[in-house]
N, C-alpha and C positions, 0 to 999 in steps of 0.2 A: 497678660494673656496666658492662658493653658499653653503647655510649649507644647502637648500632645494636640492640638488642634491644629485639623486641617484644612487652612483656605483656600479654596475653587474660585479663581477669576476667573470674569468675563473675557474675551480677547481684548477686549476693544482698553482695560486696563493695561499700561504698558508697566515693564519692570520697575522701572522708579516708582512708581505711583505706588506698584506692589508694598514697594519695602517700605514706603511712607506711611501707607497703610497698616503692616503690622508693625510699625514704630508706635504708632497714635495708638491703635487698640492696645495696646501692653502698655502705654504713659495711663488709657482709662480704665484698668483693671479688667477689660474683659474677657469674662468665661463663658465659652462658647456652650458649654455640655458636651455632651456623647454627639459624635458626628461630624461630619464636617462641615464647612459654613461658607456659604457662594456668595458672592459681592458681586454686585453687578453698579454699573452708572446710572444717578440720577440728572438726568440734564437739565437743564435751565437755569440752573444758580449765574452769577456773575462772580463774585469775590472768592466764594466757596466752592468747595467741592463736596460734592454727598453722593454718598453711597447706600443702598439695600442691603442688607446683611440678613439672609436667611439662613436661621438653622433648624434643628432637627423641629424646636416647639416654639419659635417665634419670629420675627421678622422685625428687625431694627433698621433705624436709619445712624448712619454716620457723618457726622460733618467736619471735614478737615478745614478749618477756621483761613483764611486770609491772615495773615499777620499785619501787612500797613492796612491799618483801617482807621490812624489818624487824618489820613486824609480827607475821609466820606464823613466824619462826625459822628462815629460809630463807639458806643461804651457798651464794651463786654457785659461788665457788670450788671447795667442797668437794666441790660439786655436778655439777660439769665434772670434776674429777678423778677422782672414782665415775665418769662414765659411760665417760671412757676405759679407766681400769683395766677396766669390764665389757665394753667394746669389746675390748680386749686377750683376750677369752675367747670373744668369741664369742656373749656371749646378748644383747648390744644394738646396735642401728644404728652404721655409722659416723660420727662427726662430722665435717662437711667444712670447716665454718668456723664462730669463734665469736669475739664483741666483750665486753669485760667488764662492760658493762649487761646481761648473756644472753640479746642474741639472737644464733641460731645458723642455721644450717645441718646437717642430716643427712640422711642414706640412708633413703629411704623404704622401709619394710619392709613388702609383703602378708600378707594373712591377715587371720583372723577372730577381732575383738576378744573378750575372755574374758567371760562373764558366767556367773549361778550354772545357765545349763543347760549349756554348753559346757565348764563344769569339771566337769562330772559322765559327761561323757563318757568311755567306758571308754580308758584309761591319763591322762588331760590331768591329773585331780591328781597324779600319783605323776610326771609332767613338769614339773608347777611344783615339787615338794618340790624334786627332783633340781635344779630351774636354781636355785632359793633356798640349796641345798648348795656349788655349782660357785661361786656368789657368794662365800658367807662363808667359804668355805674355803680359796679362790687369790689372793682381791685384800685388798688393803689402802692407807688413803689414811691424809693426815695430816688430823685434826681430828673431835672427838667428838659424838656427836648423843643428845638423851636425850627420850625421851617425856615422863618426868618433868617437865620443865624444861617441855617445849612446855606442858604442862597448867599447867606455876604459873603461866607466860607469859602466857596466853589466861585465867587465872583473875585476874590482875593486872590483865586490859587490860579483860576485864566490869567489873569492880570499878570503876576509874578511869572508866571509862565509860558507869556506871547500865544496864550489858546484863542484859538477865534471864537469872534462873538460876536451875533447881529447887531448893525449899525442904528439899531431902535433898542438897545438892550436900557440903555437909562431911563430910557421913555419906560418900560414894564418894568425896570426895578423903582421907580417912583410910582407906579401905580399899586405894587405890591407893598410899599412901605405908607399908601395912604389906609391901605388894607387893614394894615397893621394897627395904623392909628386909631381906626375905627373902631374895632373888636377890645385893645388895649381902653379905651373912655367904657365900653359895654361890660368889660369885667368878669369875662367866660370864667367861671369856675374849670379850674384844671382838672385833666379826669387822666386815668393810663389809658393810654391811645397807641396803639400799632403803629403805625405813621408812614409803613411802608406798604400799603393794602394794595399793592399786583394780586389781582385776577388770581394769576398760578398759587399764590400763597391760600386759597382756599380750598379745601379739598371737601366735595361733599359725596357721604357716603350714608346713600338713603337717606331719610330723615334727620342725618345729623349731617355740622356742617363745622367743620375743623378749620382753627387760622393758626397759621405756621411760619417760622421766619420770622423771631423777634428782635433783630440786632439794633432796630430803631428807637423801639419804642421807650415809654418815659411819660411823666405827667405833661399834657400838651391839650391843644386846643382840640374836644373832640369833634366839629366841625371837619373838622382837615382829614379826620380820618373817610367819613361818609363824602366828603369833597373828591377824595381818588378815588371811591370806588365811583362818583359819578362819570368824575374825568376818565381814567382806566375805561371804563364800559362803555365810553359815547354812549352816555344816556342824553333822551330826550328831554322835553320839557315833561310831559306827561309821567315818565318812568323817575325822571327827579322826584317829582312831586309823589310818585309809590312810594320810594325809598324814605321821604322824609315821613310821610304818614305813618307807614310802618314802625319809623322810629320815633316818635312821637305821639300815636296813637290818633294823628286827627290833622288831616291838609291843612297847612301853615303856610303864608305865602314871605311873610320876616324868615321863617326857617330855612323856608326855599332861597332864600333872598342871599342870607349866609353861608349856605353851604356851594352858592354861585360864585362869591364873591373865593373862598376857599380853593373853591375850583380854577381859578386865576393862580394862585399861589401855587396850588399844590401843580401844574403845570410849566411852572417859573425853576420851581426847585427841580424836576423831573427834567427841563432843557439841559440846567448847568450843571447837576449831577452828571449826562449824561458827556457835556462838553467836557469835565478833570477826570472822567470815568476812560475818555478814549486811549490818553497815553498809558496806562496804567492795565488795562483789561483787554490790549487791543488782541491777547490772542483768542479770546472766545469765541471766535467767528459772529457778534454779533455786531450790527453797524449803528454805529454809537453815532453819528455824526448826523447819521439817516433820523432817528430818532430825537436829538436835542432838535432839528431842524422842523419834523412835526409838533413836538410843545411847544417851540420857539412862534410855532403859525397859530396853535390854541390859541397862546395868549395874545395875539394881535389881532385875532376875529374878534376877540372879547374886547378888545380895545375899543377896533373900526365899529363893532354894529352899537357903542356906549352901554354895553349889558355893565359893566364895571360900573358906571357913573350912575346907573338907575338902580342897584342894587346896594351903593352906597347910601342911596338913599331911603330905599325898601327897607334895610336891613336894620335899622336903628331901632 
């Protein structure tokens, strides 16, 4: 970093954070220009920290990376390489610089983060189906990613670690792993998949619609990706069936069938993420336990009303 650059905190950044901060901008080469450069907080990360960095002629993000991220099933690598390839296309920020502990540098992109009333906005689903398409259909990286895995992972790591877990948790991990059996005989062609499509991770800004936040992703079932954004959104039956038209050009009731059964999973891994995520994250004022306890109730609706058993058999 320019040592003749001057950094303006926000208050709300305390000292430590300061000097972390221009520790990591001088590990990424950054030159600020003429002026000085404000940082201010981005909130909602969990693992991560990020920051705004506005100067004199542009507006950067910063992300001071998590270091245990063997925990969550997280490759840096893999990770970096998905966002360039979706740089390469157009639906994510540019990265301006990046150190192999993952913090980075990128292009800050405006616009208004997605939530379930903003994706209901008339065209914004039938734009996320399309950029979730433009993904799994152009890029491809080396190295494979499986929901699966992430849940026996986080199922391993309760266990070893006396984390509580609902007394029906065997009953949804066998319905998740009949899941598995199914789509494994069907022979999904692998596509690069996000894997991590939180709502917030979309930023639309006018007519275009930016996905951000690739620490997940990796060649993976692209079902799973359009599955969270159903689960994430409480979509209905009706708005399901937009999303899948949308991405597929034409109402599919086997598509819808699969991206249902998806939706059990990707709900599964969202509970137990949430259950190894508590000891480890519990100072972000977010209530981890409040949350694995709503996926943990998804996938038992899905159980009680037999949507799982009739979409195992739709979906073939």
């Amino acid at each position: 970093m320019n040592t003749t650059t001057s950094l303006v905190f926000a208050d709300e950044i305390s000292a430590p954070t300061q000097e972390r901060i221009r520790d990591v901008l001088e590990d990424l080469a950054f030159q600020a220009g003429r002026g000085p450069v404000t940082l201010e907080c981005i909130h909602g990360g969990a693992s991560n920290e990020n920051f705004r960095l506005d100067t004199a002629d542009r507006s950067l993000v910063l992300r001071i990376a998590a270091q245990d991220v063997k925990r969550f099933g997280i490759d840096r690598e893999r990770g970096a390489e998905a966002h360039l390839a979706a740089q390469d296309i157009s639906i994510t920020p540019r990265m301006i610089s990046r150190v192999d502990s993952g913090h980075c540098l990128m292009e800050f992109c405006p616009g208004r983060v997605l939530d379930e009333q903003i994706i209901r906005e008339p065209g914004v689903l039938a734009m996320v189906a399309r950029t979730l398409r433009e993904l799994h259909t152009r890029c491809r990286v080396d190295g494979a990613w499986s929901a699966h895995a992430d849940i026996d992972l986080y199922l391993a790591l309760a266990a070893e670690e006396d984390l509580a877990l609902p007394n029906d948790i065997d009953e949804m991990h066998e319905a998740a792993e009949e899941i598995k059996a199914l789509f494994d005989r069907l022979d999904i062609p692998a596509a690069l998949c996000h894997n991590d499509v939180q709502l917030p991770n979309f930023i639309l800004d006018g007519d275009r619609l930016w996905l951000v936040d690739w620490e997940y992703a990796g060649m993976a079932n692209p079902y799973f990706d359009l599955a969270m954004v159903a689960s994430n959104a409480n979509l209905d039956d009706d708005e399901r069936s937009e999303l899948v038209t949308a991405y597929w050009g034409a109402p599919d009731d086997r598509q819808s069938a699969r991206v249902r059964l998806q939706q059990f999973v990707s709900a599964l891994r969202e509970a137990t993420w949430s259950v190894i995520a508590a000891p480890v994250l519990d100072g972000t004022g977010w209530d981890y336990a409040a949350w694995a306890t709503q996926y943990f109730d998804r996938c038992r609706r899905l159980l009680s009303s037999d949507a799982v058993a009739i979409d195992l058999t739709q979906a073939k």
